[in-house]
C-alpha positions in Angstrom: 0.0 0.0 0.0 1.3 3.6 -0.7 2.0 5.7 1.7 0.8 9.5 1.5 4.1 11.5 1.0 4.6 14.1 4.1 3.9 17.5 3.2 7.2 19.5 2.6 8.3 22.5 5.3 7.4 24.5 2.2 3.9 23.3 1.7 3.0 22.1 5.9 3.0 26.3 6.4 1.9 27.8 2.8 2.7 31.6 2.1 2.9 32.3 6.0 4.2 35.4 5.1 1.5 36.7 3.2 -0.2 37.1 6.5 2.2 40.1 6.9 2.2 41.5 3.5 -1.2 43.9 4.1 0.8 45.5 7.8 4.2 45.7 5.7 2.4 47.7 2.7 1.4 50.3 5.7 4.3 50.8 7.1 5.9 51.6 3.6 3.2 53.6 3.2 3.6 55.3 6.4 7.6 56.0 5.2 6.8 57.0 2.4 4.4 59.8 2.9 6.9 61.0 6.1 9.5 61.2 3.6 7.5 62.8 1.2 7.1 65.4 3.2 3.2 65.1 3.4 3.0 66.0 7.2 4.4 69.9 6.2 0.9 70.3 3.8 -1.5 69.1 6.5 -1.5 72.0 9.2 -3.9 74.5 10.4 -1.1 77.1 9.2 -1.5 76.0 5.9 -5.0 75.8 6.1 -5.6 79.4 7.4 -2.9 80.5 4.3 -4.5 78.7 1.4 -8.4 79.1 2.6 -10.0 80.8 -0.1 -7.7 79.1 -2.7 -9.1 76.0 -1.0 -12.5 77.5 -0.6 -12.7 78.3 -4.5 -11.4 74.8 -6.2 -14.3 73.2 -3.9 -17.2 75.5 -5.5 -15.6 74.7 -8.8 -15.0 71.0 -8.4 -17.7 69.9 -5.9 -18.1 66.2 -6.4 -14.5 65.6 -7.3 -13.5 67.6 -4.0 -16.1 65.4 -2.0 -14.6 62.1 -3.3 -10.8 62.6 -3.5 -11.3 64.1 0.0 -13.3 60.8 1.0 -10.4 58.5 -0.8 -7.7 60.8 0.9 -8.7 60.5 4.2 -9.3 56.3 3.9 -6.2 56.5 3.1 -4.5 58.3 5.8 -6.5 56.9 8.5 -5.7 52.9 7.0 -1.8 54.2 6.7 -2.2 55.1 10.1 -0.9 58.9 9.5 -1.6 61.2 12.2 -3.8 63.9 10.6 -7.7 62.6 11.4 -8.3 66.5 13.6 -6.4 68.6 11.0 -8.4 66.8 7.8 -11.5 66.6 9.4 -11.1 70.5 10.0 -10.3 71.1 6.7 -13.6 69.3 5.3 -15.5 71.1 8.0 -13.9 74.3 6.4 -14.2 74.0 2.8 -17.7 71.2 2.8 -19.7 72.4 5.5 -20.3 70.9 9.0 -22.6 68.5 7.7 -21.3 67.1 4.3 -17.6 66.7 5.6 -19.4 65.4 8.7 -20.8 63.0 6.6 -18.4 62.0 4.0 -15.7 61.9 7.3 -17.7 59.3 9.2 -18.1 57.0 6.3 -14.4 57.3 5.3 -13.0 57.2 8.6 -14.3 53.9 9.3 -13.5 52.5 5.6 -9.8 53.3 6.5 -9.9 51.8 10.4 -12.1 48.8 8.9 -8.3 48.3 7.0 -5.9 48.7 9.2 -7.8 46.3 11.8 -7.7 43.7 9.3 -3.8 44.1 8.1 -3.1 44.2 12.1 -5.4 41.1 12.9 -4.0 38.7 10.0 -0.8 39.3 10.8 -0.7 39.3 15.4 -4.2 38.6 16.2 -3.5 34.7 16.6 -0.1 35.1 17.5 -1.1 37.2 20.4 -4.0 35.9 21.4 -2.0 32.4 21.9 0.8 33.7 23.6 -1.5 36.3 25.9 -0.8 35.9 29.9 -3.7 35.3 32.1 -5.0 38.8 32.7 -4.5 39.1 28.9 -6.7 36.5 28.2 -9.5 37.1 30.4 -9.3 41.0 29.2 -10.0 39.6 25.6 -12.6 37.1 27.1 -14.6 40.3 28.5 -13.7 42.0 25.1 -15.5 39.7 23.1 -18.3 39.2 25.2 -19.2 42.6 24.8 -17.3 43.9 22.2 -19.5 46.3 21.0 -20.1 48.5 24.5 -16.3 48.5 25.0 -15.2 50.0 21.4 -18.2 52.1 21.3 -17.0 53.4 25.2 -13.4 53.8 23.7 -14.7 55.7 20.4 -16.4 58.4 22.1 -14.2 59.1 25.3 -11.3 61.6 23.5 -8.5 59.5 25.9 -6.5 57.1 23.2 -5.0 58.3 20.3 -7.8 57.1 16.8 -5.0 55.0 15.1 -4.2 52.8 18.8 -7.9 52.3 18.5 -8.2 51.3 15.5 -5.1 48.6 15.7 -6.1 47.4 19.1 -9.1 45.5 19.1 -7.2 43.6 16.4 -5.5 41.5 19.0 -8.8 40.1 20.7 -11.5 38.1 18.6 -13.9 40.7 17.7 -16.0 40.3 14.5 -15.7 42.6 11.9 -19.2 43.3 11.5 -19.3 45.2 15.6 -15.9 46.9 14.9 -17.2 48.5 11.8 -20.6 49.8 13.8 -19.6 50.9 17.1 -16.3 52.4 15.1 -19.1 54.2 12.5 -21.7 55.0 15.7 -19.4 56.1 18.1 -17.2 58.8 16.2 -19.9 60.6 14.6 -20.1 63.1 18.0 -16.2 63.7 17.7 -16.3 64.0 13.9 -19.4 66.4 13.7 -18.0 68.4 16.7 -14.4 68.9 14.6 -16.2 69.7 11.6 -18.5 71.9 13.4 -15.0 73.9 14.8 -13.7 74.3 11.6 -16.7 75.9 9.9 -16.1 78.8 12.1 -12.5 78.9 11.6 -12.2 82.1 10.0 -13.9 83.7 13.2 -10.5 82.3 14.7 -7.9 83.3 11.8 -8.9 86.6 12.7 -8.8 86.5 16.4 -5.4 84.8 16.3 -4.5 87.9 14.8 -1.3 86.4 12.7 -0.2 83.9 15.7 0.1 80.4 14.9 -3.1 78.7 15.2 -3.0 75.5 16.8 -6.3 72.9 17.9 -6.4 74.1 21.2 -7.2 77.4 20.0 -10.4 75.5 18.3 -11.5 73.1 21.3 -12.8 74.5 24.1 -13.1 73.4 27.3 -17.5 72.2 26.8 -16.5 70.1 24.0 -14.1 68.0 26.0 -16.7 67.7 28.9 -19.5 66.5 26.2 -17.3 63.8 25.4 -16.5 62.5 28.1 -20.4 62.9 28.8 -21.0 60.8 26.2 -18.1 58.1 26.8 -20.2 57.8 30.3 -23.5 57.4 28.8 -22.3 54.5 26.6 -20.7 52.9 29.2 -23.7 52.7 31.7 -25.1 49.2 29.9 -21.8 47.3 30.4 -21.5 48.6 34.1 -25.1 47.6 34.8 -24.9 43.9 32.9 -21.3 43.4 35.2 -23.4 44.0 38.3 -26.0 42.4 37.3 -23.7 39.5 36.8 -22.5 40.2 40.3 -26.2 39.2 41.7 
């Protein structure tokens, strides 16, 4: 009787390395816009220098704006670039509070939607097998209720958007409840940003030639609504852990 020939080293693990390729094209990415110099275009200097130039190729071009700005900031936010505020600014500026609101929200979670994929086929499993015991149970009680943690995390301005975004790679969440309490939960954040920089001519002016910087946009009542909010969402997963308690 034959025997069944043993599968090669080559063949037992096949393309194991493809599971890195989607993380490694980021990360290039992420290089290569740094060394680019795109970080020096996306400031609220720039912004309060080229305003009406902006302002005028948006009336002119209105749906090519609207998209490019949508695929631009998918982008950035999947290449994990540090320049969600600034562009969502910009949008509120040039679209309106409500259409950049709008087209924000929907790209925004297009680009997080990516990255959590590239960072969960190439550590989730890894991690997850190699996790200590407090690491473990942490991702128990984060896929139990997946949904009321991200959604908490979304609202409450605490953790940087792209450590949010690669985070809940690492624990066994389902696509579908990182793409809705990602899309639910920074539509207060991205409205309120958009909403600031529909007025930012009222703060060109007051800044009176000084370097304008976000603080000068955020006040004080928007942070305290956040938070608000981040409480609010919490208060179901706080009452079903006491209730478990009982």
């Amino acid at each position: 009787m034959a025997e069944t020939p043993k599968a090669t080293p080559d063949t037992a693990k096949p393309a194991s390395w493809r599971r890195y390729l989607p993380l490694a094209i980021i990360v290039m990415g992420l290089v290569a816009a740094y060394a680019a110099g795109v970080q020096d275009y996306i400031s609220l200097a720039v912004l309060a220098e080229q305003r009406d130039a902006l302002k005028q190729f948006v009336a002119d071009h209105r749906i090519a704006s609207a998209l490019g700005y949508f695929v631009l900031y998918a982008l950035a936010v999947a290449f994990a670039f540090p320049a969600a505020s600034i562009l969502t600014i910009f949008a509120g500026f040039v679209f309106g509070w409500f259409i950049a609101g709008t087209l924000t929200v929907f790209a925004a979670t297009t680009g997080a939607a990516a990255i959590f994929l590239a960072a969960r086929s190439a550590f989730g499993d890894v991690l997850r097998k190699r996790a200590g015991p407090f690491a473990a149970r942490l991702a128990d009680g984060f896929s139990r209720d997946a949904f009321s943690y991200l959604l908490v995390l979304r609202l409450a301005p605490v953790f940087p958007f792209f450590v949010i975004n690669i985070a809940p790679a690492f624990f066994d969440i389902k696509l579908r409840t990182y793409v809705a309490a990602t899309f639910l939960g920074i539509i207060p954040g991205t409205f309120a940003y958009t909403w600031l920089g529909q007025g930012l001519d009222s703060v060109i002016v007051a800044a009176a030639g000084r370097e304008i910087s976000i603080s000068d946009l955020v006040t004080p009542e928007i942070t305290i609504a956040f938070l608000g909010l981040a409480i609010v969402a919490a208060i179901p997963t706080i009452v079903r852990k006491f209730r478990g308690r009982g």
